[in-house]
C-alpha positions in Angstrom: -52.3 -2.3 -58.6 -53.0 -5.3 -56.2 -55.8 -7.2 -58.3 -55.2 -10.9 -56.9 -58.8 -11.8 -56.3 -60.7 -8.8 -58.6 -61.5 -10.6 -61.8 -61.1 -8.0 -64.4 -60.8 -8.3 -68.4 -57.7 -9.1 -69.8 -56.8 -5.3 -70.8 -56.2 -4.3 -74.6 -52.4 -4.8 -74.3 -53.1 -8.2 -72.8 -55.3 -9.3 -75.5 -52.1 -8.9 -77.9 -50.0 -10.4 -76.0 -52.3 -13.7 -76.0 -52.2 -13.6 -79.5 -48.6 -13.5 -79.6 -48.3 -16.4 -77.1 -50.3 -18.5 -79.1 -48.9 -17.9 -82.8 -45.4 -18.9 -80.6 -47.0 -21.9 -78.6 -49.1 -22.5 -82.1 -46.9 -25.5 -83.3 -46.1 -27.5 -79.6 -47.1 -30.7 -79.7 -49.6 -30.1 -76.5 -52.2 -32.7 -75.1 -53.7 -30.7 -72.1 -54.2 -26.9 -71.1 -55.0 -26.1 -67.6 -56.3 -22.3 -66.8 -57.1 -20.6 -63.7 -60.6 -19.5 -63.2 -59.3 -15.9 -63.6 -61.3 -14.3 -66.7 -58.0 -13.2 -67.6 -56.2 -16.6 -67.3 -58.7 -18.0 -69.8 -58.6 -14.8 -72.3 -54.9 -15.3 -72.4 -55.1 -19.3 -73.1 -58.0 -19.4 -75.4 -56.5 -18.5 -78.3 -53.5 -21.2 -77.9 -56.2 -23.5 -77.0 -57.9 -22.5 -79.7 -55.1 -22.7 -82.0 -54.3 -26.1 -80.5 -57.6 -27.6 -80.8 -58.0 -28.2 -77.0 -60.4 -27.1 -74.3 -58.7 -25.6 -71.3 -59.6 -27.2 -68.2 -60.6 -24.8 -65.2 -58.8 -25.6 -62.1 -59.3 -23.0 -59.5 -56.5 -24.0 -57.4 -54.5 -22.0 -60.1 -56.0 -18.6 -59.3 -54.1 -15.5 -58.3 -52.8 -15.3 -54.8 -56.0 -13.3 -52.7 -54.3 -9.8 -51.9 -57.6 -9.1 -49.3 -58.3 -5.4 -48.2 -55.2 -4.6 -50.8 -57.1 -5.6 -53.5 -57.5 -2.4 -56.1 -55.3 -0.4 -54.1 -51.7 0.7 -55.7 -48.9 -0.5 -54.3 -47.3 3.0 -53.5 -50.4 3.9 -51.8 -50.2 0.5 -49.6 -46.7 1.2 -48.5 -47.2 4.7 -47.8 -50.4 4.1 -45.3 -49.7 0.4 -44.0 -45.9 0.8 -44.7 -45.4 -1.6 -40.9 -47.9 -4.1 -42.7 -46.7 -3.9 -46.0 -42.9 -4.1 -44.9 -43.5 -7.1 -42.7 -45.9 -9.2 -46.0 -42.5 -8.2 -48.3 -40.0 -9.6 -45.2 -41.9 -13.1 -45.2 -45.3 -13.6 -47.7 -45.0 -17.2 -46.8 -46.6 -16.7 -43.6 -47.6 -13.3 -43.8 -50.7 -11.9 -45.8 -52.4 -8.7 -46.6 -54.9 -8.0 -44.4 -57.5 -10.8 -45.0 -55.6 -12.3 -47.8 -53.4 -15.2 -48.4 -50.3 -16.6 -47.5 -47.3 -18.1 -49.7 -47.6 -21.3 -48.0 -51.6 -21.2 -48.8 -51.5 -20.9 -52.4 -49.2 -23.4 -52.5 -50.9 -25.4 -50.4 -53.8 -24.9 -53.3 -51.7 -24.8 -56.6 -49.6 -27.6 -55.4 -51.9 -30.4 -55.9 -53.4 -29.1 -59.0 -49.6 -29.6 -60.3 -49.3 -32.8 -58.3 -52.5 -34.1 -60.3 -51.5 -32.8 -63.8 -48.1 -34.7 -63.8 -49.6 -37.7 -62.5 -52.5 -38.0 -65.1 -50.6 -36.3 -68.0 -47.3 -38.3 -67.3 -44.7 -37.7 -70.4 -47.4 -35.6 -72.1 -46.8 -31.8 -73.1 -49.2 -29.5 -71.0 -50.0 -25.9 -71.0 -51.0 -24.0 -67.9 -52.1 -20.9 -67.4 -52.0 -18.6 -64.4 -50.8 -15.6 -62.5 -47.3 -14.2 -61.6 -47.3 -14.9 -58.0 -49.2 -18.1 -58.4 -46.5 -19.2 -61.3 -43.4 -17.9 -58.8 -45.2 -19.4 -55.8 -44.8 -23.1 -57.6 -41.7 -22.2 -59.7 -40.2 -21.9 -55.8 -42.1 -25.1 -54.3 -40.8 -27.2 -57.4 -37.2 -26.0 -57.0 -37.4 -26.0 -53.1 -36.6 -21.9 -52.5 -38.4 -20.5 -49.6 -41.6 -19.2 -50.4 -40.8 -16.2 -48.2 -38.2 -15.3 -51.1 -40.6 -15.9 -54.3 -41.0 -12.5 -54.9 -37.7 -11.7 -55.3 -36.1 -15.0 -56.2 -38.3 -15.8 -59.4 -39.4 -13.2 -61.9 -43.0 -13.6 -64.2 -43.4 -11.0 -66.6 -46.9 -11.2 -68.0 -47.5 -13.9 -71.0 -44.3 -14.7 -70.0 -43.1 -19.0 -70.5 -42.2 -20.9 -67.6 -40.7 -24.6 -68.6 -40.7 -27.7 -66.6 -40.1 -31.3 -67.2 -40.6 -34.0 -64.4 -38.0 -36.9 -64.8 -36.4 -39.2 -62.5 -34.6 -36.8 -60.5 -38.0 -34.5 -60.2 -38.8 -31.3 -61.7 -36.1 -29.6 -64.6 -36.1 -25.8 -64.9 -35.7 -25.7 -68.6 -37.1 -22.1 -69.2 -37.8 -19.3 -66.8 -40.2 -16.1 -67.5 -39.4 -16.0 -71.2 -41.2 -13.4 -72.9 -43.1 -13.9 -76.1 
């Protein structure tokens, strides 16, 4: 189900799966946690943060990509009734949307300063964020310059999933890639 924008609960499953993340993350040496505004961004950090110590700060930039009139709807249904729509978003979501949702390029255009602004303050620093699948794939791609029209098939996200980067010299290191807990 497209549910970019809605704001539901983190579901039952979900709330395991924070646990999990946090009794893994637990022992990291962290000195931030960022979280998307996203009720279920901040169920799914609060109990690292809370195992950490930390307060997650709320950056909206970091919420879910807006999936507009999709939003709620399955995706089978969505290709079966708008299948010319829907094919054309898949072919390029960089500058396509759903109808009245968001682009590629817009959420990066959103997430990619919250980023910019995290390195920058929390320079050589351990970090957590926390976000969403296309918003994680969307800067995954940005950092390691692949099209955004390709991020939903270049870069995978399972949910409380770990993404790793460092920021050196030579700019952002992939060190870890959707690794479930």
């Amino acid at each position: 189900m497209f549910s970019g924008d809605l704001d539901p609960p983190l579901a039952p499953s979900g709330v395991v799966q924070a646990r999990e993340l946090a009794k893994r993350l637990a022992h990291l040496s962290v000195e931030g946690i960022y979280s998307s505004p996203k009720q279920r961004a901040r169920a799914t950090a609060e109990p690292t943060a809370n195992a950490l110590g930390l307060s997650p700060h709320v950056e909206d930039g970091l919420r879910e990509i807006g999936y507009g009139a999709w939003e709620g709807k399955m995706e089978k249904d969505v290709r079966a009734h708008e299948q010319a729509t829907f094919d054309a978003w898949v072919a390029d979501p960089a500058s396509l949307s759903p109808p009245g949702g968001e682009t590629a390029v817009a959420i990066a255009a959103r997430a990619m300063p919250v980023v910019d602004r995290i390195v920058m303050n929390q320079k050589d620093r351990d970090v957590l964020v926390f976000s969403h699948k296309a918003t994680i794939r969307i800067i995954a791609s940005t950092l390691l310059g692949i099209p955004l029209s390709r991020f939903r098939d270049r870069i995978a996200c399972p949910t409380a999933s770990v993404t790793t980067f460092t920021f050196g010299p030579h700019g952002p290191l992939l060190v870890r890639l959707g690794e479930p807990i």
